[in-house]
N, C-alpha and C positions, 0 to 999 in steps of 0.2 A: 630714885628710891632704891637705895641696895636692900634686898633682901636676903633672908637666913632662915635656917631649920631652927625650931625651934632646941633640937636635940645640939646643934651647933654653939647655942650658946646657953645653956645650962649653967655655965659657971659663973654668968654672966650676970649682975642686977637688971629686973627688967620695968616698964613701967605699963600700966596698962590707960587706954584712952578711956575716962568719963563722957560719953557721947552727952552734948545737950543739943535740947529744940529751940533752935533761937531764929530769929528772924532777921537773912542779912541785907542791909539796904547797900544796891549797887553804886560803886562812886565812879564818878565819871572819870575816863582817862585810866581806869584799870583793867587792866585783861584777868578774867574769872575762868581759870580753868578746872571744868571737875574731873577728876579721877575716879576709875575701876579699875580693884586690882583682884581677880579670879584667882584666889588660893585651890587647886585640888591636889595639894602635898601633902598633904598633913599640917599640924599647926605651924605657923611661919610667922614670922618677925618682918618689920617694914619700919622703915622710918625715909627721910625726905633734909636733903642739906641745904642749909641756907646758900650753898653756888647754884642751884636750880637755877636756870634764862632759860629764858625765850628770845632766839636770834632771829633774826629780820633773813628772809634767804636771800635777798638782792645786797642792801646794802651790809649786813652783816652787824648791825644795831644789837644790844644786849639789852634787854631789860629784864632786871634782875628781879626777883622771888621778894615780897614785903609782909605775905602775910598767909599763913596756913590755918583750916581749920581740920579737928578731926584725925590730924597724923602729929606726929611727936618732930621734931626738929632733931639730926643724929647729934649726940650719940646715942638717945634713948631710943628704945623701942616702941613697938606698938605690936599686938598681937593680933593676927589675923586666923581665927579657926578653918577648919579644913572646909572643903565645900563649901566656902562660904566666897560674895566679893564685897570688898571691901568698896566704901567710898568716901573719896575726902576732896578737899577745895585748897588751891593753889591759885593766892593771888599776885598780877603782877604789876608792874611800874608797866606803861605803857608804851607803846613801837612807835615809829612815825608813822602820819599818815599815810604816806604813800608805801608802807608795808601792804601785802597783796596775802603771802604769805610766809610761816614762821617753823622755826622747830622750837622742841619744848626741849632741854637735855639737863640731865643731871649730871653735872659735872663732878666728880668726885675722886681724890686720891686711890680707891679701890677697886676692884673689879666689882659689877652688880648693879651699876647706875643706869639709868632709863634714859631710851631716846627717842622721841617720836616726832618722823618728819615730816613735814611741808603740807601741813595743818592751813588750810585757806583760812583766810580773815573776812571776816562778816562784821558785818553795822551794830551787832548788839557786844560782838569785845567777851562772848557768853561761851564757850565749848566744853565740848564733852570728848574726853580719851578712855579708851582701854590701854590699862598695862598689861 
């Protein structure tokens, strides 16, 4: 997830997320990761690349990013107000079994992309991260 000042890109067209209440049913064989992201900058910009994986840390397996709710896909934005944390859902194509555990990385051409590692694997495929 690269993020930006909002004063950073001013020049910039931006788009904002329509939040809705929907009900998601879990499909087997996907990894469900939710995000928090604590803005206390000032307003900021966030958005999420479709190269986001989740590597296996033993065998080094990819399973790659299929499905977001709640954040924009780059290059568009999403707008995060200050003091506020944002939260959104990153779904993935599933690990082998015998994954224990994973990291989550945003791989991305630029500086600003997110890493969070060695996240244990649990029976529900269900977690929760802070950005």
């Amino acid at each position: 997830m690269s993020g930006r000042s909002h004063k950073e890109l001013t020049a910039k067209p931006e788009t904002e997320v329509a939040v809705a209440e929907q009900t998601l049913v879990l499909e087997q064989g996907h990894i469900y990761v939710h995000c928090y992201y604590k803005n206390g900058q000032g307003d900021n910009l966030i958005r999420i690349w479709k190269s986001t994986v989740l590597i296996d840390r033993v065998s080094g397996a990819r399973a790659p990013l299929i499905h977001v709710e709640n954040i924009t896909y780059a290059p568009t934005w999403t707008r995060v107000p200050n003091n506020s944390t944002y939260r959104f859902l990153l779904i993935f194509e599933s690990l082998p079994s015998t994954c224990v555990a994973f990291d989550l990385l945003e791989d991305i051409p630029e500086p600003g992309g997110f890493f969070v590692g060695g996240i244990l694997r649990n029976q529900t495929d269900v977690y929760h991260v802070q950005l």
